[in-house]
Structure formats: C-alpha cells, structure tokens
N, C-alpha and C positions, 0 to 999 in steps of 0.2 A: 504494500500500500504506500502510496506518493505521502509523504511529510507533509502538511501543509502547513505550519507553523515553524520551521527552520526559520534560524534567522537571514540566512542566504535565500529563500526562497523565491521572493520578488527579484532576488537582486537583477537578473537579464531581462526583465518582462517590459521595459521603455512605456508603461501606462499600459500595458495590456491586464487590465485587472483577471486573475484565475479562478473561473467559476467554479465552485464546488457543486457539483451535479448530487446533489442526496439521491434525487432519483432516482439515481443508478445504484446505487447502495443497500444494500441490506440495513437494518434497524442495528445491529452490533457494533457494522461498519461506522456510523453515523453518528451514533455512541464513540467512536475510539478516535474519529476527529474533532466532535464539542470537549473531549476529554482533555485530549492533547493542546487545542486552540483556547483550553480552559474559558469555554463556552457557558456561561449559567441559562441554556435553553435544555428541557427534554427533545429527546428523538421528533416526536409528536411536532415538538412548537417550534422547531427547526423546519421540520417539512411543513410545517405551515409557512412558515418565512418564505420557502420556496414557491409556496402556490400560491400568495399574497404577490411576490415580484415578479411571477412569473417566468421566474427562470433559474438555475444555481444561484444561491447568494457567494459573494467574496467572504473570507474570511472577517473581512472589516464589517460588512454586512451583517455577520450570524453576532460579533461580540457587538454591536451598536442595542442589536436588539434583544439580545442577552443582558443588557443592561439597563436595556427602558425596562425591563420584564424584571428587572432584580424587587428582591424585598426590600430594597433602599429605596428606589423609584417607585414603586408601585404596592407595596404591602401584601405580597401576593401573598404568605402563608400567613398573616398577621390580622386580614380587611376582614375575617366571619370573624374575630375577636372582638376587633376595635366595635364591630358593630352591636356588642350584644352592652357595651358601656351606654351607663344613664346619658342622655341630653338632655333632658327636663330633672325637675322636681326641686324640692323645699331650699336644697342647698345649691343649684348650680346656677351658676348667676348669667352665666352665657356658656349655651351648648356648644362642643365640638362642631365645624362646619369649615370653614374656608380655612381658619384660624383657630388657634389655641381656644380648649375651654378653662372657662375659670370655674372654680368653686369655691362657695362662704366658708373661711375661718370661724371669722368671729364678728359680732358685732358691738358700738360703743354705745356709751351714753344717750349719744346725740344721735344713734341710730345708722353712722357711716358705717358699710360695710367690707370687713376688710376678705382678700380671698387670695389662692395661689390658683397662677395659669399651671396649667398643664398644657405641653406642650408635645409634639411628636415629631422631630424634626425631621420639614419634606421638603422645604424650599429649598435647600442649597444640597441638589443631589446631583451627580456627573453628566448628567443628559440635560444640565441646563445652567445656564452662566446667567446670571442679575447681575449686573454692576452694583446696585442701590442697597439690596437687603445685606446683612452681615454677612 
C-alpha cells in the first residue's frame, strides 16, 4: 500500500494534488490510511467526504474535515450531554444558547444578584480564526 503521509510524499507533485480514491478501498484499507494520516474521521464519515466532493478527497481534504468533525469543533461525543443540562429554572439567570450560561450564587440585601458563567469553550477552535474574541 502507497504511504500517503510520508513527508516526501508531495515533494515531485508541482500542484498536482493526490487523490485518495476510498473507493477503491476496502473498509481496513481506509482504516490504515485515517490511521497513519492521523485522521479523527471513521471509515463511514471519510466515504462520506468522498460522496459529498465527489470524488477522492487529498489528504489535506480528509484532516480539514477530520477537524471541523473533532469534539473541539463540534461536540460530537459531548452534544446528547450538554443537552440533557437545565436552561431554565429558579437558579439560572441566562440559559446556555449562543453564549455562556450563568447561574445565581447568591443574592444581597438590596436584592442584586450575584452568579458564575459557565462556560464551554467553542469560539477559538482550529477551523476558525477571530481577530477580536480572546
């Protein structure tokens, strides 16, 4: 089987990017190149890649989208959790939604209330550059 993550690999290809045909592939196969190209897609969501572009993805190709699909960008094994967490009730003062939720501590005399965000950090993940946010 062709290496496809050598670091010599590209070197003679002058912009000819080297599709990686799954299609031609067995499922073990396909397995031993996300492996080696330390791909975080399944077998599955690779050939899906392929049937989405229409054609071999590049190696550049499989880790772009290997990486929009990670649990840093996307919450993939994490999003039936987050989801079963309160957004309402007595103590939550602003639900999970675009941003942090907060929840009531305590409150004073004067009735201000004080609360801690909770936070799950998703805006500064590798598949997206902000100048502005931290």
């Amino acid at each position: 089987m062709v290496s496809f993550c050598r670091p010599d690999f590209y070197k003679n290809m002058s912009f000819n990017p080297k599709y990686i045909e799954l299609s031609k592939m067995s499922d073990s196969q396909v397995s031993e190149v996300l492996k080696e190209c330390k791909v975080g897609l399944t077998v599955i969501e690779a050939r899906k890649v392929e049937e989405m572009i229409g054609r071999g993805p590049t190696e550049t190709e499989l880790i772009m989208f290997g990486i929009q699909g990670s649990e840093h960008c996307s919450y993939r094994s994490s999003r039936d959790h987050l989801k079963k967490l309160p957004t309402k009730g007595g103590f939550v003062m602003v639900g999970v939604g675009e941003d942090s939720g907060i929840v009531e501590l305590t409150q004073d005399k004067k009735g201000r209330k004080y609360g801690v965000v909770l936070a799950h950090e998703s805006h500064n993940h590798p598949s997206q550059i902000v100048p502005y946010d931290g």
